[in-house]
C-alpha positions, 0 to 999 in steps of 0.5 A: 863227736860231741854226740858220742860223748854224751852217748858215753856220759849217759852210758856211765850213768853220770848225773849231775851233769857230769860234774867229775868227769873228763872228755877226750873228743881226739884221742891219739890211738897208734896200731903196729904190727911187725911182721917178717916180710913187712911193718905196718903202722896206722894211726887215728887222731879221732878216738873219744873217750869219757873218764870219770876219776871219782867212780873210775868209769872209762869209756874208749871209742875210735872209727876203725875207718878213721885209721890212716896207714902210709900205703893206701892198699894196706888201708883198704885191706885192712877196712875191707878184708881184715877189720870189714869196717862197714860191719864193725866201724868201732873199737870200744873199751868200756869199764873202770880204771882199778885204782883211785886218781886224785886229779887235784894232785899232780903225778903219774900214777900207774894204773889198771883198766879192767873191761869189755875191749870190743874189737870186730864185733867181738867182746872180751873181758880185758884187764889193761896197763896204763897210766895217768898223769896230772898235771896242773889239772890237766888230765892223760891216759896213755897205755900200750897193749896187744891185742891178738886177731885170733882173739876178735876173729880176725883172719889172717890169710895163710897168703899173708902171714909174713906181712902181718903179725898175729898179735897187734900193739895198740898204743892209746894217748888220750889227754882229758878236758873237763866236762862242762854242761 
């Protein structure tokens, strides 16, 4: 996990040995899906993430194989048949956080991300709600978004259509340590 972080720190071009920026390595990323028949709910405790406040950079990464579901099938379904987690074992959002956060004053300032979403190997330009919150120099990003299967080409066989929705929440809680060299 640590290696994905300097990945990220490299990514965002930050020198000075990252001086300004922020680690998550335990990124909480939660998925649900309500669907007629049957809710699915997974979540991952294994997302890592870079934010860099002075320049507003953001880099998000989880391992899709990392989500745990409360039935083991839905599981394996979901790594084999929909998101094919050997092909694509990533989700990532890079880009900039829109709105100027300063961690030195405590507060929740709503924000926007605008970026590239990667999901199942497909890129899409996003602009996403969330929010920051300082407190005592601790740092979280949180945000709850959808995100639409169609949009990643993510087939939904017409066999299951009842049991999982054509759009999926995401809901991302990601609390920031500062990064030390």
């Amino acid at each position: 996990m640590k290696y994905i972080a300097i990945m990220f720190l490299a990514w965002l071009g930050i020198n000075q040995a990252g001086r300004d920026s922020y680690v998550c390595r335990n990124a909480r990323i939660m998925l649900f899906s309500e669907a007629p028949l049957e809710d699915i709910a997974a979540t991952s405790g294994k997302g890592t993430s870079v934010y860099n406040p002075a320049t507003g950079d953001l880099a998000f990464s989880v391992p899709i194989r990392s989500f745990a579901f409360e039935k083991s099938l839905m599981q394996e379904h979901f790594n084999e048949n929909y998101m094919e987690s050997d092909k694509f074992p990533n989700a990532s959002f890079r880009g900039k956080v829109l709105e100027k956060i300063d961690v030195s004053k405590d507060g929740i300032y709503p924000v926007k991300a605008s970026g590239v979403l990667e999901v199942h190997g497909v890129k899409q330009n996003r602009t996403i709600d969330g929010k920051v919150q300082v407190n005592k120099g601790a740092v979280r990003l949180s945000s709850t978004f959808n995100v639409r299967c169609k949009d990643h080409q993510i087939d939904i066989p017409k066999l299951v259509f009842q049991k999982i929705a054509e759009s999926i929440e995401v809901k991302v809680a990601a609390d920031y340590s500062k990064y030390q060299k």
